[in-house]
C-alpha positions as CSV (number, residue, x, y, z in Angstrom):
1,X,0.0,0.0,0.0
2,X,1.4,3.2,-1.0
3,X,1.0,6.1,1.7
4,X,-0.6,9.2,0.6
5,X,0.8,12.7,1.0
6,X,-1.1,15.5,0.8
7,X,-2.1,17.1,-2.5
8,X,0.7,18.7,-4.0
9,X,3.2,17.2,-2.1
10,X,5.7,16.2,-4.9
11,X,5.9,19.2,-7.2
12,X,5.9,20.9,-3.7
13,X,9.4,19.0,-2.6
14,X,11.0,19.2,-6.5
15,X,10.5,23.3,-6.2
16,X,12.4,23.2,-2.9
17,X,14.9,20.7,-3.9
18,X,15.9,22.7,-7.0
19,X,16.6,25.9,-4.7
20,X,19.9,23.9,-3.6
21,X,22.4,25.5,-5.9
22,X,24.2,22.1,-6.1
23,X,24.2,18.1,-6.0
24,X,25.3,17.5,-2.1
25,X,26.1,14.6,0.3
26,X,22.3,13.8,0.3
27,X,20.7,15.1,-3.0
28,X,21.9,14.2,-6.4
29,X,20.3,15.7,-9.8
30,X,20.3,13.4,-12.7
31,X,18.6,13.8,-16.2
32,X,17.7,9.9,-17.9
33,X,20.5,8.3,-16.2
34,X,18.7,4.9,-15.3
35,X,21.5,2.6,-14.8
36,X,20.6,0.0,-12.0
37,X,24.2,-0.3,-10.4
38,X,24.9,3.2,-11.0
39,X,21.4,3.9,-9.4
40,X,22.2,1.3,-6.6
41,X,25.7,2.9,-6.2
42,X,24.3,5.9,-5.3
43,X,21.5,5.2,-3.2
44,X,24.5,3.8,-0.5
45,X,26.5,6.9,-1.0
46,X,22.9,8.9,0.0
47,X,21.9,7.0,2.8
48,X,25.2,7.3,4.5
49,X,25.7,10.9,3.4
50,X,22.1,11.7,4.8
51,X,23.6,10.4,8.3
52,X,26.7,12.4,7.6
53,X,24.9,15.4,7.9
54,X,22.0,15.0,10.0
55,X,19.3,14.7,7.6
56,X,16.5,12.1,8.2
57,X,16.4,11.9,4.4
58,X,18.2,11.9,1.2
59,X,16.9,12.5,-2.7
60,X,17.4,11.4,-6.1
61,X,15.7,13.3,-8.5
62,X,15.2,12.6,-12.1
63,X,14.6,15.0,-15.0
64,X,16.6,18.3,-13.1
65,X,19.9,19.3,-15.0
66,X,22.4,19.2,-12.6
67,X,24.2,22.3,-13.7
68,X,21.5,25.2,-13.0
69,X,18.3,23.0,-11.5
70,X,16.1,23.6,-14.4
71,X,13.8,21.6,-14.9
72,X,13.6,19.1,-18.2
73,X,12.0,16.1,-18.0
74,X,13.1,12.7,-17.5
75,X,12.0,9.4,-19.5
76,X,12.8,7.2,-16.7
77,X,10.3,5.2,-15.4
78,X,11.1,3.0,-12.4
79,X,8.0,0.4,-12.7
80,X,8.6,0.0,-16.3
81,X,12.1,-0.7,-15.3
82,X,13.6,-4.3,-15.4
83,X,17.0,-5.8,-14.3
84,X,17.4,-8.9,-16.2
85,X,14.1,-10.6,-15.3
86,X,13.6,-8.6,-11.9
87,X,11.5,-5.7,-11.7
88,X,13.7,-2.9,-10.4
89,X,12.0,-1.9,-7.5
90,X,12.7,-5.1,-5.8
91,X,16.4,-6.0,-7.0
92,X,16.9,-2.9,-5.4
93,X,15.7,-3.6,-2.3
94,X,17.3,-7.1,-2.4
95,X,20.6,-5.1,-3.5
96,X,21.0,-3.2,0.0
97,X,21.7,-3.8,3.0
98,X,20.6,-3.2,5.5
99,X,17.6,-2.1,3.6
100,X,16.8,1.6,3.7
101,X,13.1,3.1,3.5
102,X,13.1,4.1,-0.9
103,X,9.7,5.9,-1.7
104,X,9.6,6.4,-6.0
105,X,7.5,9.3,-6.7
106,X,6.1,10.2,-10.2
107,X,4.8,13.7,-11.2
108,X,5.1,16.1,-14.1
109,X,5.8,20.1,-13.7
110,X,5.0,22.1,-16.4
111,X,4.5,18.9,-18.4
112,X,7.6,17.5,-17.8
113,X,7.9,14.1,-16.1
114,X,10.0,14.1,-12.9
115,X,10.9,11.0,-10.9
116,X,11.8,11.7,-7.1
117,X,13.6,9.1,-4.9
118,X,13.6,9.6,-1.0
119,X,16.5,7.4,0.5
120,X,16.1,7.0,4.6
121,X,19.3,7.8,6.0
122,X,21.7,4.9,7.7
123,X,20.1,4.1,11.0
124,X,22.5,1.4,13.3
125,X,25.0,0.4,10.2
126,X,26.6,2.1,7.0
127,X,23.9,1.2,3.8
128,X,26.1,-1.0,1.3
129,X,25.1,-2.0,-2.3
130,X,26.2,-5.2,-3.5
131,X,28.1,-6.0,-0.3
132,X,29.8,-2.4,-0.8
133,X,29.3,0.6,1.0
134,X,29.7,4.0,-0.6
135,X,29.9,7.6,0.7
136,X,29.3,11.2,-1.4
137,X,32.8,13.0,-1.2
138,X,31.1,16.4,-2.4
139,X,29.2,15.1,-5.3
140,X,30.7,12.5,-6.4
141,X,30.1,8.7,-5.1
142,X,33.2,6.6,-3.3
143,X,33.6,3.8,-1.5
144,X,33.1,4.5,2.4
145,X,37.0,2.1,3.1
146,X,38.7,4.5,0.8
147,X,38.1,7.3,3.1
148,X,38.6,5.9,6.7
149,X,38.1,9.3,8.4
150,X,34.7,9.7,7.4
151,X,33.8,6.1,7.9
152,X,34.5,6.8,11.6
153,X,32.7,9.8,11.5
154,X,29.9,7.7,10.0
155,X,30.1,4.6,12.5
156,X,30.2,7.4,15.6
157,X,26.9,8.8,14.1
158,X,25.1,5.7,13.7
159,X,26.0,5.0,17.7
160,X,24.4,7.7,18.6
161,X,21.4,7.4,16.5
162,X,17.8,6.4,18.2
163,X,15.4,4.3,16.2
164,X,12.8,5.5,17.5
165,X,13.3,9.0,16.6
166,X,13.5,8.0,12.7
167,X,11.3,9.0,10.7
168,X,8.7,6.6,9.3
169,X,6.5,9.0,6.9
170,X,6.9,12.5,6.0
171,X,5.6,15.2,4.1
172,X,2.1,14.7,5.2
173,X,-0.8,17.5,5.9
174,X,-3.4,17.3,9.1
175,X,-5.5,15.1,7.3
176,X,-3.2,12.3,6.4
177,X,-2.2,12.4,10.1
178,X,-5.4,11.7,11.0
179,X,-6.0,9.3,8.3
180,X,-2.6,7.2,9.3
181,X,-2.6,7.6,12.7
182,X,-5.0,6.4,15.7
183,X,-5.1,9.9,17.4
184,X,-8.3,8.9,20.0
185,X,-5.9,6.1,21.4
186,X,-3.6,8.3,22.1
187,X,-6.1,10.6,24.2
188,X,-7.9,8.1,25.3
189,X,-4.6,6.0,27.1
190,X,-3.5,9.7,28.1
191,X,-6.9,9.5,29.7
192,X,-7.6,12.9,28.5
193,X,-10.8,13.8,25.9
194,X,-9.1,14.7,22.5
195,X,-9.1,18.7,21.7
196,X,-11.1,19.8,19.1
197,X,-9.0,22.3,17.2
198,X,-6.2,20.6,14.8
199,X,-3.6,23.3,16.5
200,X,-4.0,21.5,20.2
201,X,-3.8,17.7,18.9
202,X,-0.3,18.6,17.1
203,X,1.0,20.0,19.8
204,X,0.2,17.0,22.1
205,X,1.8,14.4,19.1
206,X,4.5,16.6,18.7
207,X,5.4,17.3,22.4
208,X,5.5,13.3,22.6
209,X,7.5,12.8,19.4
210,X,4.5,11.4,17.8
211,X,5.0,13.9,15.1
212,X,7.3,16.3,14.0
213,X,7.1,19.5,11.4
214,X,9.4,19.0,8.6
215,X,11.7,20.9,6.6
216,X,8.6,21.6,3.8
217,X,6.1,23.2,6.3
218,X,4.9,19.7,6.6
219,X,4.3,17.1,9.2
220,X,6.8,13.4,9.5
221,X,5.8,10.9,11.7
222,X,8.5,9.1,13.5
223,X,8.7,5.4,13.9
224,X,8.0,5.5,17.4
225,X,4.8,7.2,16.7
226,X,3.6,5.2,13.8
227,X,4.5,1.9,16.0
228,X,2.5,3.2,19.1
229,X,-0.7,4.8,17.2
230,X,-0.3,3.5,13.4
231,X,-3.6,2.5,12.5
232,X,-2.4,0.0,9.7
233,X,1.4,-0.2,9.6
234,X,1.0,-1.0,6.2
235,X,1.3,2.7,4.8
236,X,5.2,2.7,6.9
237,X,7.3,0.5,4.7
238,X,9.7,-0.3,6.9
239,X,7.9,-0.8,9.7
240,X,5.3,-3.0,8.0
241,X,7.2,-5.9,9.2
242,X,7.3,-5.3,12.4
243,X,3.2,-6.0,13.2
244,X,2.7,-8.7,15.9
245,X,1.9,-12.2,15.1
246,X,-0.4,-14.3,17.6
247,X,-0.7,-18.1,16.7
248,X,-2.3,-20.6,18.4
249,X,-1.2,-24.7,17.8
250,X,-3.4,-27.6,18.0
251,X,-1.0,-29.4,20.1
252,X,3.1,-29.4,20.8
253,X,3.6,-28.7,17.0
254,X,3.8,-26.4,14.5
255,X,2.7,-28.3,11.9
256,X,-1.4,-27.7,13.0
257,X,-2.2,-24.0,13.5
258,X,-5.9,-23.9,14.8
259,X,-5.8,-20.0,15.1
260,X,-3.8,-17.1,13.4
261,X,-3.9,-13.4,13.4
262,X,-1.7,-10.6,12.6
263,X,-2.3,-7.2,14.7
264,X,-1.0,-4.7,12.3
265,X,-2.4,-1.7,14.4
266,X,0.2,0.2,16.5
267,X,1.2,-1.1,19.7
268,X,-0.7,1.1,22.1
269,X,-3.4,1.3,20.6
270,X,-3.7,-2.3,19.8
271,X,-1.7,-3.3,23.4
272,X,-5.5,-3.9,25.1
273,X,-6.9,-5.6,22.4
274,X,-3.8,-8.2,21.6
275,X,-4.1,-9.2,25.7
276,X,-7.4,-10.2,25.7
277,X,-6.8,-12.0,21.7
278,X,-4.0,-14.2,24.0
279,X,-5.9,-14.7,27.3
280,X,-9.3,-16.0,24.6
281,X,-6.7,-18.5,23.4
282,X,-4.9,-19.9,26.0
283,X,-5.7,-23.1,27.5
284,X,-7.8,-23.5,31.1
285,X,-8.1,-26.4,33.3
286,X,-11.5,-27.5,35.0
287,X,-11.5,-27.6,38.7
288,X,-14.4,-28.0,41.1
289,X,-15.7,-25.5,44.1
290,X,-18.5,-26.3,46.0
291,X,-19.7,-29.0,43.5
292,X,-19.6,-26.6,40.7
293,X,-17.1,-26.9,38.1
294,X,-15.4,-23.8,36.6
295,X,-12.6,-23.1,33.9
296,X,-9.5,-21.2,35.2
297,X,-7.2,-19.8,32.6
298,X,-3.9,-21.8,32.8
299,X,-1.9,-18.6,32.9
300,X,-1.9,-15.4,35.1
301,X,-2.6,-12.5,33.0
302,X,-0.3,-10.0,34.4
303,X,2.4,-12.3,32.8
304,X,1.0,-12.3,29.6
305,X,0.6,-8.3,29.6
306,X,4.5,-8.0,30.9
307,X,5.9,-10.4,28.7
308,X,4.1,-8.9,26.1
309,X,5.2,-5.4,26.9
310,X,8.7,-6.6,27.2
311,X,8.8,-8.6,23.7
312,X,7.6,-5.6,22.2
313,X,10.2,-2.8,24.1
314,X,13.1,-4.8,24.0
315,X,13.2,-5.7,20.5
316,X,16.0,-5.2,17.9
317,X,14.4,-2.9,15.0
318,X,17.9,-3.8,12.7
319,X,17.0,-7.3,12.5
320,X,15.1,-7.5,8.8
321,X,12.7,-10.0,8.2
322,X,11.6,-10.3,11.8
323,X,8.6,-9.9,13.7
324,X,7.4,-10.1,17.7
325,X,5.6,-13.1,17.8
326,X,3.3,-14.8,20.6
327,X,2.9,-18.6,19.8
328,X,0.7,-20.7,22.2
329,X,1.1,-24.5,22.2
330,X,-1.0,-27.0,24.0
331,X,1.1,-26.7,27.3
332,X,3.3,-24.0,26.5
333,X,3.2,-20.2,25.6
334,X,6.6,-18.7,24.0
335,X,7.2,-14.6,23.6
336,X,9.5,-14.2,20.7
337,X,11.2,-11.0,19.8
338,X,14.1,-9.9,17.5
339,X,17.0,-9.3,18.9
340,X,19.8,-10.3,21.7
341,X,19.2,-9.5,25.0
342,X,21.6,-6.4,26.3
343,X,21.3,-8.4,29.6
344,X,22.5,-12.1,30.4
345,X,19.7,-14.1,30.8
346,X,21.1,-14.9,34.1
347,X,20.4,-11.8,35.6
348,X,17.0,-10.7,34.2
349,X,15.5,-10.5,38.1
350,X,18.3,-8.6,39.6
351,X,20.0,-6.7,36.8
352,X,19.0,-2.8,36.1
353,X,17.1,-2.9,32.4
354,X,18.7,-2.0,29.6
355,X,16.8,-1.2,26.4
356,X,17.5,-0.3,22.5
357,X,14.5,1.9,22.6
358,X,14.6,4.1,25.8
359,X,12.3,6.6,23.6
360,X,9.8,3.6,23.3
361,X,9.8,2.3,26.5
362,X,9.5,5.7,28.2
363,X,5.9,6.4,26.2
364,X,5.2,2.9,26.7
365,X,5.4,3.1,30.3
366,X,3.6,6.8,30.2
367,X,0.5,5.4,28.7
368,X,0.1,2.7,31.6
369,X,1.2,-0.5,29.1
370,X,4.8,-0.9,30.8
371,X,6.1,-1.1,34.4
372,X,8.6,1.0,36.2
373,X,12.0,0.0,34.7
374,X,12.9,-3.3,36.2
375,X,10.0,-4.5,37.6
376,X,8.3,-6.0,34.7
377,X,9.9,-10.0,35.3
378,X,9.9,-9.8,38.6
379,X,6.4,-9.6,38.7
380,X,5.9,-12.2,35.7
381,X,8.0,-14.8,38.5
382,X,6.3,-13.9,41.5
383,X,2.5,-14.7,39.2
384,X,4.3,-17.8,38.2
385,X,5.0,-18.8,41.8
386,X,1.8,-17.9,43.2
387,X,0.3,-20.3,40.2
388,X,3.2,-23.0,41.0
389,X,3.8,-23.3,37.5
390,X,7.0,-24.0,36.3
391,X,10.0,-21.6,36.1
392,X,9.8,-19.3,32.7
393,X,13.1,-20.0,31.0
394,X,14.5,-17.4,29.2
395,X,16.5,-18.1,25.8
396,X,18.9,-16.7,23.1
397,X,18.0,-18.9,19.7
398,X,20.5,-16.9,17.3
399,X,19.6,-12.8,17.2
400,X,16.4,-13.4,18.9
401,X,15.3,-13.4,22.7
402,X,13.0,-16.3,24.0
403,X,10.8,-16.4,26.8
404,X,9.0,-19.7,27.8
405,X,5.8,-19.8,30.0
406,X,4.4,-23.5,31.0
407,X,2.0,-25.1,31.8
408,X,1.1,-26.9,35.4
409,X,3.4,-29.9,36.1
410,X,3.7,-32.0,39.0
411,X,7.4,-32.4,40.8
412,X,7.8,-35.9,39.1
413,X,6.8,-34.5,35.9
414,X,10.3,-31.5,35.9
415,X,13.4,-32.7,35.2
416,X,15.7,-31.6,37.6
417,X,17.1,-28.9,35.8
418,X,13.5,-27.9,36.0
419,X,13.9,-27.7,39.6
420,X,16.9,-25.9,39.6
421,X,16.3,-22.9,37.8
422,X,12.7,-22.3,39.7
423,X,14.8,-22.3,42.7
424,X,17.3,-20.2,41.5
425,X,14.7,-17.8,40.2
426,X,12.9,-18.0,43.2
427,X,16.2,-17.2,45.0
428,X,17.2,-14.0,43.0
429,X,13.2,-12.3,43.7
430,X,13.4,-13.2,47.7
431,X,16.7,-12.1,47.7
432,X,15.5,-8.5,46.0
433,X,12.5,-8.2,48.8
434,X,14.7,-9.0,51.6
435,X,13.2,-12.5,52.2
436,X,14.8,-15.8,53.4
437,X,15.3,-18.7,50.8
438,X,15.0,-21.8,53.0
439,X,13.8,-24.9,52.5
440,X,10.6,-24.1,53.6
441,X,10.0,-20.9,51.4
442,X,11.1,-23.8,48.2
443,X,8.4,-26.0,49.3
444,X,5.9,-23.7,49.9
445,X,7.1,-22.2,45.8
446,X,6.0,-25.9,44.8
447,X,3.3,-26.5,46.8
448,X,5.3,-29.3,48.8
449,X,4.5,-30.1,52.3
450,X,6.7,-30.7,55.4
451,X,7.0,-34.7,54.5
452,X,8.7,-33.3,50.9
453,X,11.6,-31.3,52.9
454,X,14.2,-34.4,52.1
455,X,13.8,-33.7,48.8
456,X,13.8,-30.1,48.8
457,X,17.1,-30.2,50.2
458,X,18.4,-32.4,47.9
459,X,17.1,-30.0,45.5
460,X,19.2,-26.7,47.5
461,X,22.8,-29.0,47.2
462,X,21.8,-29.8,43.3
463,X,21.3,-25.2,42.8
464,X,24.6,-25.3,45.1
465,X,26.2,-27.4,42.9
466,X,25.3,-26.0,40.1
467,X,26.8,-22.9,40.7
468,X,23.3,-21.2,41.2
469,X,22.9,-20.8,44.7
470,X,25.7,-19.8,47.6
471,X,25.2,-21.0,51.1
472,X,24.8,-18.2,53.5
473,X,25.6,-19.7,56.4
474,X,27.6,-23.0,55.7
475,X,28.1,-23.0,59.4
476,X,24.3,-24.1,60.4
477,X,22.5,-27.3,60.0
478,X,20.5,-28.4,56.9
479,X,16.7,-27.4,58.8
480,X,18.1,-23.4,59.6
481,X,20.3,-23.3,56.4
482,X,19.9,-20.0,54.2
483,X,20.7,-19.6,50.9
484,X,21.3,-16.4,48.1
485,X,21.5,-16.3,44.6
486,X,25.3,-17.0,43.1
487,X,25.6,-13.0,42.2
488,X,24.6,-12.0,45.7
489,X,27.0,-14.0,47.4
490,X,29.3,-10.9,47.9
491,X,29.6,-7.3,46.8
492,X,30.5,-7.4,43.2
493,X,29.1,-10.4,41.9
494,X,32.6,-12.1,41.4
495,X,30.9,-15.3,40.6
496,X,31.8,-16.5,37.3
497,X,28.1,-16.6,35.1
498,X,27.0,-20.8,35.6
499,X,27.4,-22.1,31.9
């Protein structure tokens, strides 16, 4: 779907592109020159020159004579336009990497065709074509190795540059804004009624980077906005990919898929809505009270919503191809998201949150859908003990992040390094809230009784030898024995990581 800017927006941008008096790091001029590896040559050199010098985007333009930015007309035409048996558009696309946002417009000005490219700039790593990066030296296209200084100066840009503050769409009017973007989710989670003049609602998206004015007079939405509020994420090519998938299995495979949908609304606004999509799906147990028999959901919903929260946050918006994805299997639910975690999965209870997408999490948490930083696992394992479920494990399968919820299962049906890792995990949240971990606060985490203490010590010298668990006072016997997490056992968590 091709996003709509407001009328005029195209001859609009040409008129105050053609006021540069020259070609520069991010704008080039051409007249018919429609060579795809020239083409593709320069689109790198844009991208990273748009970094270069802070500009959120970069432009080809076709049918402009580069000398005095007159305009003469072009016979270009980039859907007519093949590459061996490819249509351009797409061996373009494949060409880069990491792909860049390209938006192709066509118009004519004074009845001269003019073709406009807009290259997004470099956003975590240098834009290469064919494996090769380029940079604009003036206005002339080089590769980025041959010039070493501004490759650093390129790479220390990049570091510093936030996702979330890219922009997703520009050169839009009021209306489109309206049009793309859910603005009464955004009042209504500010629990606030929406203004009625257009001057008040752009000052509330722009004061929360939902919006921003461009250089044209127009409006740009940023990623973070369109990913919070889009109300199809379809118009923001690059973020297209990045809707959340919810699937439900017919047992412990993939092979069956009973249920499937694909929330393509932004997160926010959608946040409520995807919750109760999960909670309709997941399995329940019968039990009796009273004679009466009831359903209760297999899962505690504050872990959904947290895990859910997190999964979206925490992801990595470089990894292409990728989308958050909530998969819910006959006895297990798993939370998969893009992306490494910054923090070892060891230490996701005690360790202070780190995020790729402060700007993100900040409005996330502002409109009630995250926690204070930190808290967000610590209260999916305290739900999980107060269910007795099983421990959530928490994986890294390649450049994605993992996190396992499951469903009830009696002591003889865990494996013991089951056992281990909810007593470790149990550990690391008493430890945080100042509580003893003793044998009797690990049989009360799995509903064991004072006959099961035997095997809950066991269970202690297995964490112990594990590496998990330190003994805080070796000195005392077995029943009075304390115990802390491995990275508690002194100051500076000198432990070495268990394997």
């Amino acid at each position: 779907m091709q996003p709509i800017h407001g009328e005029g927006y195209v001859a609009d941008l040409i008129r105050h592109l053609c006021r540069n008096p020259h070609e520069t790091e991010w704008l080039e001029f051409k007249e018919s020159n429609a060579r795809p590896d020239q083409i593709g040559v320069t689109v790198s050199a844009l991208a990273n020159g748009a970094a270069l010098a802070d500009r959120r985007v970069a432009y080809m333009v076709w049918g402009i004579a580069d000398i005095d930015q007159t305009i003469v007309g072009t016979s270009f035409r980039p859907g007519e336009t093949r590459v061996g048996n490819e249509e351009f558009k797409p061996w373009l696309n494949r060409s880069l990497n990491p792909t860049t946002g390209l938006r192709f417009h066509e118009t004519a000005i004074d009845g001269k065709p003019v073709v406009v490219l807009e290259v997004e700039r470099a956003s975590h790593r240098p834009v290469a074509f064919k494996g090769t990066g380029f940079v604009r030296i003036g206005s002339t296209n080089r590769k980025l190795k041959d010039h070493p200084e501004e490759e650093r100066r390129l790479w220390e840009v990049l570091n510093r540059s936030r996702f979330e503050e890219g922009i997703a769409l520009d050169g839009l009017v009021s209306d489109d804004l309206w049009a793309l973007l859910d603005v009464e989710a955004y009042f209504n989670l500010l629990e606030r009624p929406r203004p009625f003049n257009v001057e008040t609602n752009l000052e509330y998206l722009e004061r929360d980077q939902i919006v921003r004015p461009d250089a044209t007079g127009r409006w740009e939405v940023t990623n973070a906005g369109a990913l919070l509020f889009a109300k199809d994420l379809a118009p923001f090519s690059r973020l297209r990919e990045k809707s959340v998938r919810i699937i439900q299995y017919g047992n412990s495979s993939r092979l069956h898929t009973r249920r499937e949908l694909e929330f393509s609304r932004g997160y926010a606004s959608a946040f409520h809505e995807m919750v109760r999509f999960i909670m309709a799906l997941l399995p329940a147990d019968e039990v009796v009270e009273g004679g009466l028999r009831r359903s209760v959901l297999m899962y505690p919903e504050i872990a959904v919503r947290e895990l859910l929260a997190n999964m979206l946050v925490h992801q990595d918006f470089s990894v292409t191809g990728a989308r958050p994805m909530v998969e819910i299997f006959e006895r297990w639910v798993e939370f998969t998201n893009p992306g490494k975690p910054l923090v070892d999965t060891h230490r996701f209870v005690d360790m202070p949150p780190r995020t790729r997408n402060a700007g993100l999490a900040s409005l996330m948490r502002r409109f009630g859908i995250c926690e204070e930083q930190g808290s967000g696992i610590d209260k999916v394992i305290d739900a999980i003990e107060s269910h007795l479920l099983p421990a959530p494990r928490f994986d890294n399968p390649g450049p994605f992040t993992k996190v396992t919820l499951f469903g009830p299962r009696k002591w003889s049906d865990m494996t013991s390094d089951d056992r281990v890792w909810a007593c470790y995990l149990h550990a690391s949240l008493r430890y945080l809230a100042a509580q003893p971990v003793n044998n009797q606060s690990v049989r009360e985490r799995f509903g064991l009784g004072p006959s099961d203490g035997a095997r809950v010590s066991k269970l202690l010298r297995d964490a112990v030898e594990n590496g998990l668990l330190c003994i805080r006072d070796p000195g005392t016997g077995y029943r009075t024995r304390s115990y802390l997490p491995w990275w508690a056992a002194n100051g500076n968590g000198a432990f070495p990581v268990p394997g």
